[in-house]
N, C-alpha and C positions, 0 to 999 in steps of 0.2 A: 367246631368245638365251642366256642360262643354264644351259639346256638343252647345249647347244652345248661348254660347257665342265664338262659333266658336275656341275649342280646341279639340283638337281630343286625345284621352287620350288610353291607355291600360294600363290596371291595371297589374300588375308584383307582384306576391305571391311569399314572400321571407322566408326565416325559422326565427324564430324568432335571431335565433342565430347569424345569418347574417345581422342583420336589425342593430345593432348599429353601427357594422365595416361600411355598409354603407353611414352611415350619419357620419361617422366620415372621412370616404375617399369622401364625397360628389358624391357620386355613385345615384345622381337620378337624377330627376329635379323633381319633387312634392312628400312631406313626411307627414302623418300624425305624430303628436307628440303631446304631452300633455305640459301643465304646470304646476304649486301648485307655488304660488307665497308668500310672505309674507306681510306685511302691507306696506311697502316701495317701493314707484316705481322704485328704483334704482336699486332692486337685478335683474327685468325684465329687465327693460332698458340697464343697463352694458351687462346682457350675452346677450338679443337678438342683439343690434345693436353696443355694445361699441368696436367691432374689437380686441377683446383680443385673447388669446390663445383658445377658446373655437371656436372660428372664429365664433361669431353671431351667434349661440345655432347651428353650424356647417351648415349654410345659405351660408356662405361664404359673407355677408353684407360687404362693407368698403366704406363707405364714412367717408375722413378725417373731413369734417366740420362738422358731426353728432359726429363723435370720439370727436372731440376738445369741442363740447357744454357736451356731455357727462362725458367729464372729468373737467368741471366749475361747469357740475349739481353736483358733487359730492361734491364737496368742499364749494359749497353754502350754507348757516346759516339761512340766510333772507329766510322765509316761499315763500313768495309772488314773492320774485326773482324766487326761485325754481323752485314755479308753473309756471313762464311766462316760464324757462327755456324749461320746459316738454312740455309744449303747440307748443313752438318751433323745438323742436325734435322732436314731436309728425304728426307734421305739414309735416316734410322733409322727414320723412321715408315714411309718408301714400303715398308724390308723388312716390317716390322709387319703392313702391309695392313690397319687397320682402318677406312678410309676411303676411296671413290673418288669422285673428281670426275666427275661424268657430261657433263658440257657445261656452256657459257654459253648462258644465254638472253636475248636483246637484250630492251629494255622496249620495250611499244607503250603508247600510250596514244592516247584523244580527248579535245579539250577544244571546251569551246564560244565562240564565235568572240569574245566578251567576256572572255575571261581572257589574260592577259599575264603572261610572266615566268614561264611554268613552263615548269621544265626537271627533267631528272632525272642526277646524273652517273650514269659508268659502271661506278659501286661503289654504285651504288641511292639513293644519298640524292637527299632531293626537300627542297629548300629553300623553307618555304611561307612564308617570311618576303617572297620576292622575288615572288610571286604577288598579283595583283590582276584584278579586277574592273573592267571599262570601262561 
């Protein structure tokens, strides 16, 4: 499909073992990765694009004027500020392009008929506090 909009790609099969030193040495140019985010858009927002030690969920992203709204979003109170703030950032990285969302993936899971209380929300957290054994 890449193809399709004129990239020419080969795919490079790495040991799993190897795959995080990767992306921490920025050894690619395109990475599949996952996320589970929490209800706060901030926890996304700081690690993808906030330029911290994590370098953009290791993107290598740095734009200062996305860094500077990112660190007002944080300290904003006012709901409504917030959201313009987000819409604003939201706005500057989409031109940037170093990032796409590929889809949501629903979670499956099995459990065995003795367990109770597990659930997973829709932001991936699994709360094993509320899980038991019957």
């Amino acid at each position: 499909m890449l193809g399709q909009v004129g990239l020419e790609v080969v795919i490079r099969e790495i040991d799993p073992s190897e795959y995080w030193g990767a992306l921490i040495e920025g050894n690619y140019d395109m990475a599949a990765v996952y996320w589970i985010s929490n209800l706060d858009p901030d926890q996304k927002l700081t690690f993808s694009v906030g330029a911290d030690n994590n370098l953009s969920y290791f993107t290598r992203y740095n734009n200062p004027e996305v860094t500077a709204i990112v660190e007002q979003v944080r300290n904003e109170l006012d709901s409504d500020k917030r959201r313009g703030l987000y819409y604003q950032i939201q706005s500057m990285v989409k031109d940037d392009a170093h990032w796409v969302d590929l889809y949501y993936s629903p979670f499956s899971h099995l459990t065995r008929t003795n367990v109770s209380g597990f659930h997973q929300s829709a932001t991936g957290e699994i709360r094993l506090h509320d899980i038991s054994l019957n």
